[in-house]
N, C-alpha and C positions, 0 to 999 in steps of 0.2 A: 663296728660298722654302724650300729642304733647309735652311737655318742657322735660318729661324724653327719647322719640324718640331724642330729637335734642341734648340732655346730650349723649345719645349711640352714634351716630352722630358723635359728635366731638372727645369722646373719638375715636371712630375706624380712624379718620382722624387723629388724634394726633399720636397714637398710633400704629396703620397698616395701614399704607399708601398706601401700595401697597393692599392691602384687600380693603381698600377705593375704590380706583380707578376703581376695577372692578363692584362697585356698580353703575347702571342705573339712570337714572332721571325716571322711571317705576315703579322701587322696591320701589323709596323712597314716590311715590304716593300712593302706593298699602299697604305702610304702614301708610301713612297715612287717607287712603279711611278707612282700619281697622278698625286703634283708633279711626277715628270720627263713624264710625259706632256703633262699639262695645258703646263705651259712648252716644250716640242718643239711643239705646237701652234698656241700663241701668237705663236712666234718663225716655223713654215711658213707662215703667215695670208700674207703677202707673195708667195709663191711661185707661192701657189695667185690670184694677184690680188685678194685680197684685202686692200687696204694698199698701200703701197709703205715701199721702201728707199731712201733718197738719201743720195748723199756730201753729210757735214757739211764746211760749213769747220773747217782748211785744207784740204780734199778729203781727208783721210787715211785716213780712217773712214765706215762706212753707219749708218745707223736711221733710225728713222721720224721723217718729216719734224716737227719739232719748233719751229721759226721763222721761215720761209716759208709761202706759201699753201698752206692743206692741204684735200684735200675732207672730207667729212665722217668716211667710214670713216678718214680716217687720223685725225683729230681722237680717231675712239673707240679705236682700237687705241692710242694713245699716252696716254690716258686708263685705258685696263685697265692698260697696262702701269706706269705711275704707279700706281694704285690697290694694286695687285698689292705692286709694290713700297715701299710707302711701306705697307700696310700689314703686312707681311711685318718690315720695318723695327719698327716701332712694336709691335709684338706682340712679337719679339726684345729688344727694351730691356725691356716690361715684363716679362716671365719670366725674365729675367736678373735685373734687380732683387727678381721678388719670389721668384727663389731664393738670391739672394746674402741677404735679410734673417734667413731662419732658421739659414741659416750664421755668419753674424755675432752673431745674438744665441748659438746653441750656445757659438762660440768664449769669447762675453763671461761665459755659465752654468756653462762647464769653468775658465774662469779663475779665477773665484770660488769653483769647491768644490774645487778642488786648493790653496787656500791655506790654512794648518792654522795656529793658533796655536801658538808653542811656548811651555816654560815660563817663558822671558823675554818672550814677550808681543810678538815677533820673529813676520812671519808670512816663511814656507817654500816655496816653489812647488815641488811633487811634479814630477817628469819627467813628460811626458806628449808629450812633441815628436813622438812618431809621429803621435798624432790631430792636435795641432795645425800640425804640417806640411802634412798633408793640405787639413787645415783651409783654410791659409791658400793655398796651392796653388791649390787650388779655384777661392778667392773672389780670387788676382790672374788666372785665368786669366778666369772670367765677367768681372770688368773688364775684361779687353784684349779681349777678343772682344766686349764689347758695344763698347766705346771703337772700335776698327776700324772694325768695323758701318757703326755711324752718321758717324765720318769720314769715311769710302772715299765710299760709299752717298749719304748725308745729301746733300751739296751737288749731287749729279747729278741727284734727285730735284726739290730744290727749285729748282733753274735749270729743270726740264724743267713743276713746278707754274708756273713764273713765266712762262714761256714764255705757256701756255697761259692763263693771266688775263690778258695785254696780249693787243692787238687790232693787228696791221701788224709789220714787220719791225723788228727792234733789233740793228743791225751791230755794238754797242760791245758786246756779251754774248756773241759769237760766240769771245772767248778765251776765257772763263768757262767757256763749254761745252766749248771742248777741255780744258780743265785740270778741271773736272767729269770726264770721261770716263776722263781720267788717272789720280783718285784711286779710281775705283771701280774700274778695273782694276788698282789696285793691293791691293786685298781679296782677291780670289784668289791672289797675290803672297801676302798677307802670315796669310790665314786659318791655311793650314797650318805656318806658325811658331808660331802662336800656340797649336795644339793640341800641338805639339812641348812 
């Protein structure tokens, strides 16, 4: 939920810059005091008996019961939590995208007016490798970092939607799910490389 804040983030810095600037060092606390609230919450629901936790196959790992019989509340807490995340997901891919496209057309507008003709009729590309560094910098970093994302992410969500549209037990999805588990814990693993 904090990587689709910093996805909003960049898009409004990309994109309204001047809307950016009026934003505080306050607001951007108070949004994030929220989302860790809101998710510290979500994740107590269980404690307070609201929910439960149960070891997943191979018993390695807890959450909420996901392909066994579940009562209702745990139906909806696995539901928020889906929701939550799958749309936190989806919102991150689209603000990454639609701040990578004014970076990409900038790059392709600098490309073009630093070509000069000379008097042979030879075009010249002026230096400009600081911005264009940056430039590109940028736009592999919003690549990996959406690319991650939805990697890690993507498949733990959609075993946990699929889960939740079949009706009875399915023993043969139960590795799916630990190897789901596997790749989203490898997102935290692999976030802070990718801002390195």
């Amino acid at each position: 939920v904090l990587g689709c804040a910093m996805a909003v983030e960049r898009w409004v810095a990309i994109n309204r810059p001047f809307l950016h600037l009026s934003f505080k060092v306050a607001h951007a606390w108070q949004v994030v005091l929220l989302l860790t609230t809101s998710a510290l919450v979500l994740a107590l629901l269980p404690i307070f008996n609201i929910g439960n936790y149960i070891t997943q196959p191979p018993y390695t790992w807890c959450f909420l019961p996901i392909q066994d019989s579940q009562s209702t509340v745990d139906k909806y807490l696995v539901l928020v939590f889906l929701s939550l995340g799958l749309t936190a997901l989806i919102i991150s891919l689209l603000c990454n995208i639609l701040s990578g496209i004014p970076l990409v057309k900038a790059r392709m507008k600098s490309r073009n007016c630093y070509r000069r003709p000379s008097a042979h009729g030879v075009h010249h590309v002026q230096s400009s490798s600081m911005f264009c560094s940056l430039d590109v910098e940028m736009l592999v970093q919003l690549a990996a970092v959406t690319v991650v994302s939805c990697v890690c992410w993507g498949p733990f969500f959609i075993n946990i939607l699929m889960k939740q549209l079949t009706w009875g037990p399915n023993n043969q999805e139960k590795g799916f799910t630990l190897q789901s588990v596997r790749m989203a814990s490898w997102n935290q693993i692999l976030d802070p490389w990718v801002y390195i």
